[in-house]
C-alpha positions in Angstrom: -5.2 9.2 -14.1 -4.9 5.5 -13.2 -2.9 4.9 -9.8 -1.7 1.8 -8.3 -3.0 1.8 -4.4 -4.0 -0.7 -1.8 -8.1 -1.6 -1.7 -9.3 -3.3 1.5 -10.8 -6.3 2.1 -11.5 -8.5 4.7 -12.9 -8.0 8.5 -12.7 -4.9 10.9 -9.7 -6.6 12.9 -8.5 -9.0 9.6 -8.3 -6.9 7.5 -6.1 -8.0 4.2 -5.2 -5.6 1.4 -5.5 -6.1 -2.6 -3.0 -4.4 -4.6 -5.0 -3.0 -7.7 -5.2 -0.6 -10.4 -7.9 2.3 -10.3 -8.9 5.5 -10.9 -7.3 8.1 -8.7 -10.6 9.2 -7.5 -12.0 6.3 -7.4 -14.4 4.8 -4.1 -11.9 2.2 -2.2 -14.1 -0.6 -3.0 -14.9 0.8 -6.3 -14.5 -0.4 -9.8 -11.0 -1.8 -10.6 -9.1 -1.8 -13.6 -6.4 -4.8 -12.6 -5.1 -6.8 -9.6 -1.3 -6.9 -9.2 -1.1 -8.9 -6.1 -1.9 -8.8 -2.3 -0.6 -7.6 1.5 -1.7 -9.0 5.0 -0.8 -7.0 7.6 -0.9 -9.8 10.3 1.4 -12.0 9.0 3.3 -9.7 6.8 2.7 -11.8 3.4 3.6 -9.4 0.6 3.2 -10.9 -2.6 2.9 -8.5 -6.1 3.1 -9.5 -9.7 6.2 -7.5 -10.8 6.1 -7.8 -14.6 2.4 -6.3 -14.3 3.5 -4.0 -12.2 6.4 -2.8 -14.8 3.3 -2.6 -17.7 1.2 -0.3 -15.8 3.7 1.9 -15.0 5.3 2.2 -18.6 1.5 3.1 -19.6 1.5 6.2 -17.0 0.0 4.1 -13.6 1.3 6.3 -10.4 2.1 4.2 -7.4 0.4 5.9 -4.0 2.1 6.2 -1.2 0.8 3.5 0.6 2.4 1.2 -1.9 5.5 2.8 -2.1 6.3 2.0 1.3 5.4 -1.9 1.0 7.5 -2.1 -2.5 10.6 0.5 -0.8 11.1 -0.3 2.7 14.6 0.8 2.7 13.2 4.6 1.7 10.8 5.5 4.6 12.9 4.4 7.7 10.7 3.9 11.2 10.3 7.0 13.5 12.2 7.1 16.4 9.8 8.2 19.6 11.0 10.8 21.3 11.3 10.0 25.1 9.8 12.8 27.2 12.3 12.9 30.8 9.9 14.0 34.0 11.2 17.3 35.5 11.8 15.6 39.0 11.1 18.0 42.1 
């Protein structure tokens, strides 16, 4: 099954994403099929060729979760912490 998920690239602490397409059990930095586009966390770039991206998912591609989020912000709000009040004595 071919799945659309992030591969990393890049330093420990710059650390840049590639958005590709691979086997679902694929290594990380293993063989890729195709390269939709790209996403740096540190500057929040997000940039992803959408008419590829509409190809390989008519041909059965499965976007990961990872992926998901970046494309459907909207659909996974932030968490809220909860705030833990001290018992006072």
């Amino acid at each position: 099954m071919l799945k659309i998920k992030l591969a990393p690239r890049g330093k420990i602490h710059q650390i840049t994403y590639r958005i590709v397409i691979a086997q679902d059990r694929s290594k990380l930095n293993g063989p890729v099929i195709d390269d939709l586009g790209f996403y740096t966390p540190q500057t929040k770039t997000f940039e992803i060729n959408k008419q590829k991206l509409a190809d390989w998912q008519k041909k059965g591609a499965q976007i990961t979760y990872g992926v998901d989020r970046l494309l459907n912000p909207s659909k996974y709000p932030k968490k809220v912490k909860k705030v833990v009040e001290k018992k006072s004595e």
